[in-house]
C-alpha positions as CSV (number, residue, x, y, z in Angstrom):
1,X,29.4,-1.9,-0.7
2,X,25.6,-1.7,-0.2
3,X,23.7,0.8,2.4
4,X,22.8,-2.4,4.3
5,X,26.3,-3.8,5.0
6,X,27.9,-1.1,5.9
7,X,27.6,-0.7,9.4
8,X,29.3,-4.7,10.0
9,X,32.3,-2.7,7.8
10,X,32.4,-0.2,9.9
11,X,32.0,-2.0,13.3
12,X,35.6,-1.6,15.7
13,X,36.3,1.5,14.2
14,X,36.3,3.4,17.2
15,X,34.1,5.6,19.4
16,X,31.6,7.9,17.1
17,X,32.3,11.7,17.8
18,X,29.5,12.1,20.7
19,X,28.0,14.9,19.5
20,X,27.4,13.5,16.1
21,X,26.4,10.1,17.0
22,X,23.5,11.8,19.3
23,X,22.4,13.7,16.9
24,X,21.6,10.7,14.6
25,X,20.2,8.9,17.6
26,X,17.6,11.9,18.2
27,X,16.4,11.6,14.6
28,X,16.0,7.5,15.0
29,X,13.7,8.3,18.3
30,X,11.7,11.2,16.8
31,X,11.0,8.6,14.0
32,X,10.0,6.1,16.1
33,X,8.0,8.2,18.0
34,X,6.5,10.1,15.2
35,X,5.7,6.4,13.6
36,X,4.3,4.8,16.9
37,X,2.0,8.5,16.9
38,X,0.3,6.8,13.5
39,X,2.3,8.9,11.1
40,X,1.1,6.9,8.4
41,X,0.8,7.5,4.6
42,X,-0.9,4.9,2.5
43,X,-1.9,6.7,-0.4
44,X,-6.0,6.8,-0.9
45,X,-6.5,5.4,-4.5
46,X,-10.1,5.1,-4.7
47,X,-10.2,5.5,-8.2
48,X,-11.2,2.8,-10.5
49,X,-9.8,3.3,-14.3
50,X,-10.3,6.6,-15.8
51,X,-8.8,9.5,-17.8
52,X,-9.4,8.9,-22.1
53,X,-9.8,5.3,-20.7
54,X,-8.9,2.9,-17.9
55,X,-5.7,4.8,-15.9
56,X,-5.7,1.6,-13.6
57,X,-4.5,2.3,-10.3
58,X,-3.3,6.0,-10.4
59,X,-6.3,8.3,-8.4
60,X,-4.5,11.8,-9.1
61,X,-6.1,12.3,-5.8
62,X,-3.1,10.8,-4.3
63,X,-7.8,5.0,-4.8
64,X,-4.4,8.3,-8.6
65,X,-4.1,4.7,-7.4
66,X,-7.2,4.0,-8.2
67,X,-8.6,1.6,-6.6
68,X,-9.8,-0.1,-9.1
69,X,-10.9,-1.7,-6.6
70,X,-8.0,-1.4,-4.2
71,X,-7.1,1.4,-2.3
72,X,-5.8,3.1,1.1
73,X,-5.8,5.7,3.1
74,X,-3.5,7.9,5.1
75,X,-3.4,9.4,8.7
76,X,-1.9,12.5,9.7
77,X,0.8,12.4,12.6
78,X,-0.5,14.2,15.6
79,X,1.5,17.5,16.9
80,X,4.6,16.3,19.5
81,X,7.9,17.5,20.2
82,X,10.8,15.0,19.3
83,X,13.8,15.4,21.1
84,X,15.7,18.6,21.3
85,X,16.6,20.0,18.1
86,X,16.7,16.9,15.7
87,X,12.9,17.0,16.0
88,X,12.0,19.3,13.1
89,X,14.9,17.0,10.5
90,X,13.3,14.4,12.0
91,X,9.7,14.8,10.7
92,X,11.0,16.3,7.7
93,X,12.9,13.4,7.4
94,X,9.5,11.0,7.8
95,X,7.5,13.2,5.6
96,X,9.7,12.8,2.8
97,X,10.6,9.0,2.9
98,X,6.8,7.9,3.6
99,X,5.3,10.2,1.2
100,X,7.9,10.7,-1.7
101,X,11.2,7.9,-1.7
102,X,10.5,4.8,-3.7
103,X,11.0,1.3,-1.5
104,X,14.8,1.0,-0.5
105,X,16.6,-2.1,0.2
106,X,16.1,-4.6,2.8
107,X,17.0,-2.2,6.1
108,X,19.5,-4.7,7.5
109,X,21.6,-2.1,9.0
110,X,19.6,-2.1,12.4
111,X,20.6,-5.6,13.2
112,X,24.3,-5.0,12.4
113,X,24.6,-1.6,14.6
114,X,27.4,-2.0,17.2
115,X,25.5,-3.7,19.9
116,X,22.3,-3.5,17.3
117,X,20.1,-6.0,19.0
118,X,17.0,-5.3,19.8
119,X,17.6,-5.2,23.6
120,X,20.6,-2.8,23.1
121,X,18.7,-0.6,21.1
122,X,16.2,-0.3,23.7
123,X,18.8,0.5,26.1
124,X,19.8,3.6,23.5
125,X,16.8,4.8,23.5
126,X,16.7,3.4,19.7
127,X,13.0,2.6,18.6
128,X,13.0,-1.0,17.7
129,X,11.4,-2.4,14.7
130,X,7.7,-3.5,15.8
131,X,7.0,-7.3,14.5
132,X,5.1,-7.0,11.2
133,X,3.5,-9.5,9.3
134,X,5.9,-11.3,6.9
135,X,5.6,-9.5,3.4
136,X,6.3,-11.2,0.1
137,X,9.1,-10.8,-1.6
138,X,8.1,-9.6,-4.4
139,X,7.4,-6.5,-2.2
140,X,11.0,-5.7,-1.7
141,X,12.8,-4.1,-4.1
142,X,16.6,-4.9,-4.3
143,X,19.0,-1.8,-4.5
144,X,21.3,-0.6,-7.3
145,X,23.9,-3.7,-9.0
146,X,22.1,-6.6,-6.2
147,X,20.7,-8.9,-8.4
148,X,17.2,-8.8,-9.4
149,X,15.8,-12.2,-8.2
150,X,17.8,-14.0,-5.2
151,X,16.9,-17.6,-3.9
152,X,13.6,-17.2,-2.6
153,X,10.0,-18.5,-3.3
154,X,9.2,-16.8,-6.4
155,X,11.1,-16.2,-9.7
156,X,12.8,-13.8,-11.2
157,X,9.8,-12.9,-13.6
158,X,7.2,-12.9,-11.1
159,X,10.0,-11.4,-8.4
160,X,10.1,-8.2,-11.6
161,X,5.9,-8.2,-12.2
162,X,6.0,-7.3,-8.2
163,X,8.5,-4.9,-8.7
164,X,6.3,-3.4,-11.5
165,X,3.4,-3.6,-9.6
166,X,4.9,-1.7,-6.7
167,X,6.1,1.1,-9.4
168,X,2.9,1.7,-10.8
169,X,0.8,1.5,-7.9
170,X,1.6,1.1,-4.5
171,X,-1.3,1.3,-2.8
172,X,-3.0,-1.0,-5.2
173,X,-0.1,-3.1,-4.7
174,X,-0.7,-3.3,-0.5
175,X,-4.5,-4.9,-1.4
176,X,-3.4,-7.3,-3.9
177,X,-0.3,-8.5,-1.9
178,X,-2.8,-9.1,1.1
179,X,-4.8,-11.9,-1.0
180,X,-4.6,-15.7,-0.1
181,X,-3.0,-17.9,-2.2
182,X,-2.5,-18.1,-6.1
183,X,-5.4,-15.6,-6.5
184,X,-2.7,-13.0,-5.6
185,X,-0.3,-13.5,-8.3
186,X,-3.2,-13.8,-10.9
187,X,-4.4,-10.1,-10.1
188,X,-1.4,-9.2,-10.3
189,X,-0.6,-10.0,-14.0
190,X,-4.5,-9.1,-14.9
191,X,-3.7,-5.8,-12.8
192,X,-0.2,-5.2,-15.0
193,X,-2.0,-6.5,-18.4
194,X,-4.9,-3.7,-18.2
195,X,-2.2,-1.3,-17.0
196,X,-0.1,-1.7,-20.1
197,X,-3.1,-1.7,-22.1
198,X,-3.9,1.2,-20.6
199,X,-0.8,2.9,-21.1
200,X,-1.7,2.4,-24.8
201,X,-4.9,4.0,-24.9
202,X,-3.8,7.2,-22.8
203,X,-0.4,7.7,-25.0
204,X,-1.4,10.8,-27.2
205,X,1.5,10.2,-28.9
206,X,0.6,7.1,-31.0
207,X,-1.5,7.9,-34.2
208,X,-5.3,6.5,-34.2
209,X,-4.2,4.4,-37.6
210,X,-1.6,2.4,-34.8
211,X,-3.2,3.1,-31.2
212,X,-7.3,1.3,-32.3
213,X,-5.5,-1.9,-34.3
214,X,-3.2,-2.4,-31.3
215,X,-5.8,-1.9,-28.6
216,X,-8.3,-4.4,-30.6
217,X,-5.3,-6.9,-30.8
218,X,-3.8,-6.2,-27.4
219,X,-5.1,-9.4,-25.9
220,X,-3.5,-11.2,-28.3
221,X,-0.1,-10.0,-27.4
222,X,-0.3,-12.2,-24.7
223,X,0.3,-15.2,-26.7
224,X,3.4,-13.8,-28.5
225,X,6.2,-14.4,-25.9
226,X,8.6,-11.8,-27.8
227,X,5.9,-8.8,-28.8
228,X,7.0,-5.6,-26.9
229,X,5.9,-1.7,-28.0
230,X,9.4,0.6,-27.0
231,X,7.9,4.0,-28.8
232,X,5.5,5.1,-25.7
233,X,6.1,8.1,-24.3
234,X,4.5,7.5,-21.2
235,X,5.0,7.2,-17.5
236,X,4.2,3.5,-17.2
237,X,5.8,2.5,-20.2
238,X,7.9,0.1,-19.0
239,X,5.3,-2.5,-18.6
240,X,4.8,-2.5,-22.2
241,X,8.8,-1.9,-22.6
242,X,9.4,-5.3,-20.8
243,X,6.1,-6.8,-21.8
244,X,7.6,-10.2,-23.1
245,X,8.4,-10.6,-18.8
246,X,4.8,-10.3,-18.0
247,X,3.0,-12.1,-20.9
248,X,5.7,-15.0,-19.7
249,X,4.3,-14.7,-16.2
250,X,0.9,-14.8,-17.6
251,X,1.3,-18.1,-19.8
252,X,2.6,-19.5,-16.4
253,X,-0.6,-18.7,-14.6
254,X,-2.8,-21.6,-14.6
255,X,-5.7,-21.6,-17.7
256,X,-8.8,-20.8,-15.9
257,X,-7.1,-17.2,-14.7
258,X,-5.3,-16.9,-18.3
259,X,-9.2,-17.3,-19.8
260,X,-10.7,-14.5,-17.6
261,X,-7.5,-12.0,-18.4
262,X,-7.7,-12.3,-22.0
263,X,-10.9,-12.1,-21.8
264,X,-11.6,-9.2,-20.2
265,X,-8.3,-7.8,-21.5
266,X,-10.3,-8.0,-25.3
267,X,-13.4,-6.8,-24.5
268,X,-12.2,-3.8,-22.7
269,X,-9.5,-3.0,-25.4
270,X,-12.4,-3.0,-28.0
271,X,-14.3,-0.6,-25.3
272,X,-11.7,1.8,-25.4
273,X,-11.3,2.0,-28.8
274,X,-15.0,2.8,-29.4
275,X,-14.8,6.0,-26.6
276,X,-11.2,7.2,-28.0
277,X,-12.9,10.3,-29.9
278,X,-16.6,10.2,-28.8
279,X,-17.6,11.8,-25.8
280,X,-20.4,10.4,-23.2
281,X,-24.0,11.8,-24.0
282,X,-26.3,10.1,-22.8
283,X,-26.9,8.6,-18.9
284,X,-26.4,5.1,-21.0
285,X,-23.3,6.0,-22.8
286,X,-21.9,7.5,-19.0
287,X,-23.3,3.6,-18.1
288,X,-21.0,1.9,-20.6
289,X,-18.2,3.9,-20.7
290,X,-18.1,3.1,-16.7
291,X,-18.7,-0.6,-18.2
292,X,-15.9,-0.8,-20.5
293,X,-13.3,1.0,-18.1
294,X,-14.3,-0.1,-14.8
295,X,-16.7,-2.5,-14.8
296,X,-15.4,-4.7,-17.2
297,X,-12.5,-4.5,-14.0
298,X,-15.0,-5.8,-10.9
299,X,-16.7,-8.6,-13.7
300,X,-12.6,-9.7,-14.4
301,X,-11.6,-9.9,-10.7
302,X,-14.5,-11.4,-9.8
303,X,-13.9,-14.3,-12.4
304,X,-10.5,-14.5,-11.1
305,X,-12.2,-15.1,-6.9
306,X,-14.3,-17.7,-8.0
307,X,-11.8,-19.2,-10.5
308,X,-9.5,-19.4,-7.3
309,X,-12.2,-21.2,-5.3
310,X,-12.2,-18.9,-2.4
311,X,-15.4,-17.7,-3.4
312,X,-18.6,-19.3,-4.4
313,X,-19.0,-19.9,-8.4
314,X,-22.3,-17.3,-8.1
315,X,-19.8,-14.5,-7.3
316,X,-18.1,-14.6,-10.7
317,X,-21.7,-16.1,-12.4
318,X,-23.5,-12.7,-11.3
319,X,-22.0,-10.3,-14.0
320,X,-24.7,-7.5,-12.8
321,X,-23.4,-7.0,-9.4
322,X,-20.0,-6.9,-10.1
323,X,-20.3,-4.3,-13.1
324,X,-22.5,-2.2,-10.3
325,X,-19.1,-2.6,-8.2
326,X,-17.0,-1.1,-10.4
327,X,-19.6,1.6,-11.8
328,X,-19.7,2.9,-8.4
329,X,-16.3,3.7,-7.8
330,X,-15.9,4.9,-11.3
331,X,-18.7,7.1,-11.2
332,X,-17.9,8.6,-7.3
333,X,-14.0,9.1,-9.4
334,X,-16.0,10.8,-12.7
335,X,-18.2,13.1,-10.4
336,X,-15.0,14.0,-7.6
337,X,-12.8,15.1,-10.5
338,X,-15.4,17.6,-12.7
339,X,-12.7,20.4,-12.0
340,X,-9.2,18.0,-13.0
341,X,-10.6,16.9,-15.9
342,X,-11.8,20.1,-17.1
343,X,-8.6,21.4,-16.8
344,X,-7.0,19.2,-18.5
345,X,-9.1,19.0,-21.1
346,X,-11.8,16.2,-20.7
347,X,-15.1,15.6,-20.2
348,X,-17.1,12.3,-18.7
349,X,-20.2,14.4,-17.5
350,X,-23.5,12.9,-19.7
351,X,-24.6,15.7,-21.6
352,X,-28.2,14.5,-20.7
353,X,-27.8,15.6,-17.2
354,X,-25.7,18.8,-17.8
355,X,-26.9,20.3,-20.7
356,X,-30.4,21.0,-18.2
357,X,-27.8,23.5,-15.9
358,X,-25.7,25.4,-18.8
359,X,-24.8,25.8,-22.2
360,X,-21.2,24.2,-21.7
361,X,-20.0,21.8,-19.3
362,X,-17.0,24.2,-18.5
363,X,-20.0,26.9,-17.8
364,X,-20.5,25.1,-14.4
365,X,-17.7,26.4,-13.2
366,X,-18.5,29.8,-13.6
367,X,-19.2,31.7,-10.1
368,X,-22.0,33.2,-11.3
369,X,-23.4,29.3,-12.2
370,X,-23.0,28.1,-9.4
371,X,-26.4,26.8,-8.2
372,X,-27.1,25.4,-11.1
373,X,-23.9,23.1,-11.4
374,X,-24.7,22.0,-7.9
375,X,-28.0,20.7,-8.8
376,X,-26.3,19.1,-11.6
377,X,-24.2,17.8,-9.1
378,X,-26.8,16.4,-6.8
379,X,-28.5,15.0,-9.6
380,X,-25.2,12.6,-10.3
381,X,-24.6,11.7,-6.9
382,X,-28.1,10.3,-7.0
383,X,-27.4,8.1,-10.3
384,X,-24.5,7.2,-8.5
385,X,-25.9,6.1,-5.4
386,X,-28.6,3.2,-6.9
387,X,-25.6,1.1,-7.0
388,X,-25.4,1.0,-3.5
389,X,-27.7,-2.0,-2.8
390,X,-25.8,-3.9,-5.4
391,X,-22.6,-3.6,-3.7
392,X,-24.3,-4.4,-0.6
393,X,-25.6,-7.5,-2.0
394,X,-21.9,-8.4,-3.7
395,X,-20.4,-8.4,-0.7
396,X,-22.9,-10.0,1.5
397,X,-21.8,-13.0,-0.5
398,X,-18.2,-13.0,0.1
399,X,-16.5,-15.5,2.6
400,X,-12.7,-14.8,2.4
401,X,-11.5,-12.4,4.4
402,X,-8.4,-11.6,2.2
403,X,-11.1,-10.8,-0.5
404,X,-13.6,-8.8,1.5
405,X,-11.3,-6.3,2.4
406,X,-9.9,-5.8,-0.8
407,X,-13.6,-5.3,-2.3
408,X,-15.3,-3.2,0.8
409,X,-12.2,-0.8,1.1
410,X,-13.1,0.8,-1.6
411,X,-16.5,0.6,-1.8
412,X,-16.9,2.7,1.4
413,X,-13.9,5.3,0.4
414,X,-16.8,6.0,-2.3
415,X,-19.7,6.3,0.2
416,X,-17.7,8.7,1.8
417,X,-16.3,10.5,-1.1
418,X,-20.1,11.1,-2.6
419,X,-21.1,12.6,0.9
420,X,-18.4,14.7,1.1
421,X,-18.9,16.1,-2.3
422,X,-23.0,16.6,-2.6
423,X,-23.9,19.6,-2.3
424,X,-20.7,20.9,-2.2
425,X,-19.5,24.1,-4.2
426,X,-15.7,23.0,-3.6
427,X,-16.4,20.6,-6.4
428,X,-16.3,23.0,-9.0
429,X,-13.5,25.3,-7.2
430,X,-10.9,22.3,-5.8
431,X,-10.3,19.0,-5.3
432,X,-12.9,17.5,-2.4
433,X,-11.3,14.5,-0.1
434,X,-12.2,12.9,3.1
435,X,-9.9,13.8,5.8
436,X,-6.9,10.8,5.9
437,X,-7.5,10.0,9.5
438,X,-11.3,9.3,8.1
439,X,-9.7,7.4,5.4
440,X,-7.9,5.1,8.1
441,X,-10.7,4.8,10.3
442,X,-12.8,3.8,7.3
443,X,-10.1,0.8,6.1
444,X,-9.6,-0.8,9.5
445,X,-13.5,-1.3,10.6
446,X,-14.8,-2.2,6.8
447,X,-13.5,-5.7,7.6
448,X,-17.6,-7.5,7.8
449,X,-20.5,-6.9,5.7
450,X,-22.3,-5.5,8.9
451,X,-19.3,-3.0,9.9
452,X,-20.1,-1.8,5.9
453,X,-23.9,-2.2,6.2
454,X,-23.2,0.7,9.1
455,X,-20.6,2.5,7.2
456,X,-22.9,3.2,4.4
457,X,-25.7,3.9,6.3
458,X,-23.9,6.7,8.0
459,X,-23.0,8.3,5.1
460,X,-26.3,8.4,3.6
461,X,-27.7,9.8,6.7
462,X,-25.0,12.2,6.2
463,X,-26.2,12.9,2.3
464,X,-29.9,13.0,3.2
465,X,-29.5,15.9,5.9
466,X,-28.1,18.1,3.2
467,X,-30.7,17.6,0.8
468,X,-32.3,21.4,-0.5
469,X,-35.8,21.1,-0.5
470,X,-35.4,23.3,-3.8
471,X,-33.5,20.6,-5.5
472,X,-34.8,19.3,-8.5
473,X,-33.8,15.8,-7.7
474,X,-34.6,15.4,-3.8
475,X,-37.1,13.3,-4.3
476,X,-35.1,10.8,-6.2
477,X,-32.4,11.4,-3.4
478,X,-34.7,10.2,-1.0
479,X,-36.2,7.7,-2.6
480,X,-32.5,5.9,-3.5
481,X,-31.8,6.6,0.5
482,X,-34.9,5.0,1.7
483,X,-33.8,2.3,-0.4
484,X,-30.3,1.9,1.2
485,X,-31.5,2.1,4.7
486,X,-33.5,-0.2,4.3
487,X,-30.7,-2.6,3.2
488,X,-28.3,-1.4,6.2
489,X,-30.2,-1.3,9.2
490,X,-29.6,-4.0,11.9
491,X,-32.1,-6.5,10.9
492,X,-32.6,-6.5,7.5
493,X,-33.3,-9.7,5.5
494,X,-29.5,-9.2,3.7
495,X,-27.4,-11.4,6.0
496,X,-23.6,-12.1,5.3
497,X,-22.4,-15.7,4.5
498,X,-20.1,-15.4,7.2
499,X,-19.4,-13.0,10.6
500,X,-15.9,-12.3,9.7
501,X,-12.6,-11.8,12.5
502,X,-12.2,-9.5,14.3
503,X,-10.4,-6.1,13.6
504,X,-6.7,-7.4,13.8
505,X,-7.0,-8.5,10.5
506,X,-7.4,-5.0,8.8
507,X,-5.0,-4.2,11.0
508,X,-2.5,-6.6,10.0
509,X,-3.2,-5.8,6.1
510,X,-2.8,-2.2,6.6
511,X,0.7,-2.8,8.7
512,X,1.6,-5.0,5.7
513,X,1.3,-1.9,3.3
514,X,3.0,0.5,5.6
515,X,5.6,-1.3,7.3
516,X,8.2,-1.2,4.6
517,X,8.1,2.4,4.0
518,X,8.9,2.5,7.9
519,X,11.7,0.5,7.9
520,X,13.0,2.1,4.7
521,X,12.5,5.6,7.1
522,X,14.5,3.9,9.7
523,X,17.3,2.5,7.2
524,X,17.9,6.0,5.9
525,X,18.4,7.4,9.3
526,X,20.4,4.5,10.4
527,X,22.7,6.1,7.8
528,X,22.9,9.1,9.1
529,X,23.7,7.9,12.1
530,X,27.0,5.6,10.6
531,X,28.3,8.5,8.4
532,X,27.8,11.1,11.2
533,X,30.1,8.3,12.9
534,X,33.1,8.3,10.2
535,X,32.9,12.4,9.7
């Protein structure tokens, strides 16, 4: 029987052993209270692809759900009590569903509670489910031996693509489910196509002699409804394990998106190949490498917007601005995680810029280095930050909401990420992240190019107050700031093609990526509560 009808079994069974049943009902309240409180956890995955190649949507961070160009943010719960003793299960009991249990099945069990409607539950003291705004239901995933694909809207292939999605990125998942239209299922086979391709290129276990043939021919693969690779070892493998589903769902997706995928799918398999054993020297090899794994990303979903015709043909025309968008996020991912990659054994540092502060990149970790590998440091950040005006100007041209948010949230996690790492010694000893209640903040007001106009203007303020006069590229700093403000300030000749709504909207997006890890929360303590009953 599954979780969800269980309770309708279980209903005129008698009358619950009191202690027991109020013991259940104090961990229901605290998690409705705790919830209501804004204990939220949408993981930030800032990062755009990166790690030997393009790891698509998984920011190690916890945008590693890289952003590509999705990605979230999470707020911590404020201190309350929750009732009596149940309140410390209780929030261990959040903690762990929100931040570590994969989606559960649909949490029907409320509604079949002994006197479960919503004004009994009220009466109980119960929290009732808030209203949230209908998900897709590609976003549920069915429990153990229900069948993959009911009777609903989409098919079984897409229904699994969703579930795959979900699987290998959830927060990347939440942005792309929040599109309009047809555009949504698009990214999400382009999103699951450079995923397995990615899952390729990072495999150490395939041989060169296999992995470059396969990643030059990769886009191909789409074409040949039965190809499938069942020898990779890892995590994500089973997108390339059940490859035949998506390359189905692909073919099914109308040509103009099938042209941009394989497009960008080939050029970015050949990119990879070329940077499997060469490292990044120079500031133009870091700019292609960012290309190939990233940028090659913002030029592909921009394609896809304009192919969909929410967005003007110019958006998916102007190649320059969208590489700029994802060579920003790439970069503010490269320069966050010096001491990650280090440890692990990579290195995406141009030697042009660090071989001026040591001998050996790993030197810059070195205590008695310090000052050096922060100007090294700075001196990134700086590259970094002339892509700002581009990704000003990108999104100054956007007029669907759906696609605004999914291109600014990002974008200003990476403002905010560069502040909080120039400068900043922590760099070389930890990992740096904005606070998660900053994170929050950042993804419910970036919802109008002059809410972002502000955003980044605040955080280069922030950057150009910690400037050393002793730092060998303040000028250049201050030059690239000047340059920003003078795009952000209230005013300026940059005016966005449309004043978008009002704040509800990022709002509704970010109760649409949290609201099924709540009612999951709730299910499982619903459970409780009914086998507390028959004990």
């Amino acid at each position: 029987m599954c979780a969800w009808q269980r309770p309708r079994a279980l209903q005129g069974r008698g009358v619950l052993h009191a202690s027991h049943r109020l013991r259940a009902l104090h961990r229901l309240q605290a998690v409705g209270a705790l919830f209501g409180a804004g204990a939220l956890r949408a993981s930030h995955r800032l990062r755009a692809p990166q790690g030997r190649g393009a790891r698509l949507g998984r920011a190690r961070s916890g945008l590693r759900g890289r952003a590509g160009w999705g990605g979230g943010g999470a707020a911590a719960a404020p201190r309350r009590r929750a009732p009596m003793a149940a309140s410390s299960k209780a929030v261990a009991l959040l903690k762990r569903t929100l931040a570590l249990s994969p989606p559960r099945g649909p949490p029907r069990a409320l509604g079949r509670l002994r006197g479960g409607g919503r004004r009994a539950q009220l009466q109980r003291g119960a929290p009732a489910t808030p209203p949230a705004p209908p998900l897709p239901a590609a976003r549920l995933q069915p429990p153990p031996g229900s069948p993959l694909c009911p009777q609903d809207s989409l098919g079984c292939g897409l229904r699994t693509c969703y579930r795959y999605l979900n699987q290998t990125s959830r927060s990347f998942a939440a942005v792309i489910q929040a599109l309009d239209g047809e555009l949504r299922h698009a990214v999400c086979i382009f999103y699951l196509v450079l995923r397995a391709l990615d899952t390729i290129e990072d495999d150490m276990s395939i041989s060169l002699d296999i992995k470059v043939p396969m990643l030059h021919e990769f886009h191909s693969y789409l074409y040949q409804p039965e190809w499938k690779y069942m020898e990779s070892k890892e995590k994500d493998r089973q997108v390339l394990e059940d490859f035949p589903t998506i390359s189905m769902e692909f073919r099914n997706l109308s040509k103009v998106y099938q042209d941009v995928i394989s497009d960008i799918c080939h050029k970015m398999g050949i990119g990879m190949a070329e940077f499997l054993e060469k490292k990044v020297d120079s500031q133009h090899e870091w700019d292609k490498y960012c290309h190939y794994v990233a940028g090659l990303v913002g030029i592909g979903l921009s394609r896809l917007f304009s192919a969909s015709e929410l967005e003007d043909p110019i958006v998916g025309q102007d190649t320059e601005l969208a590489n700029s968008m994802g060579l920003f996020l790439q970069k503010t991912n490269i320069i966050r995680d010096y001491l990650e990659d280090q440890l692990e054994g990579r290195e995406f540092w141009p030697r042009e810029v660090w071989s001026r502060y040591a001998k050996k990149l790993s030197d810059l970790a070195k205590p008695e280095n310090i000052d050096m590998a922060v100007q090294c440091l700075n001196e990134l950040i700086t590259n970094a930050l002339h892509h700002v005006p581009d990704v000003l100007t990108y999104l100054s041209r956007l007029k669907n909401q759906s696609v605004f948010n999914f291109c600014a949230i990002p974008q200003v996690m990476a403002i905010a990420t560069l502040a909080a790492c120039y400068n900043n010694k922590q760099v070389f000893r930890g990992v740096v992240k904005i606070r998660k209640g900053q994170a929050v903040t950042l993804m419910m007001d970036a919802t109008n190019i002059q809410a972002v106009k502000a955003i980044m203007y605040q955080y280069v303020e922030e950057i150009y107050q910690k400037i050393p006069s002793t730092d060998p590229s303040s000028n250049k700093t201050q030059q690239v700031i000047a340059s920003i403000r003078a795009m952000s300030l209230p005013g300026s000749p940059m005016a966005s093609r449309h004043h978008y709504s009002p704040i509800y909207l990022s709002c509704a997006m970010l109760l649409a990526a949290l609201s099924w890890q709540y009612l999951s929360t709730i299910s499982k303590a619903t459970e409780e509560y009914v086998q507390a009953g028959e004990n």
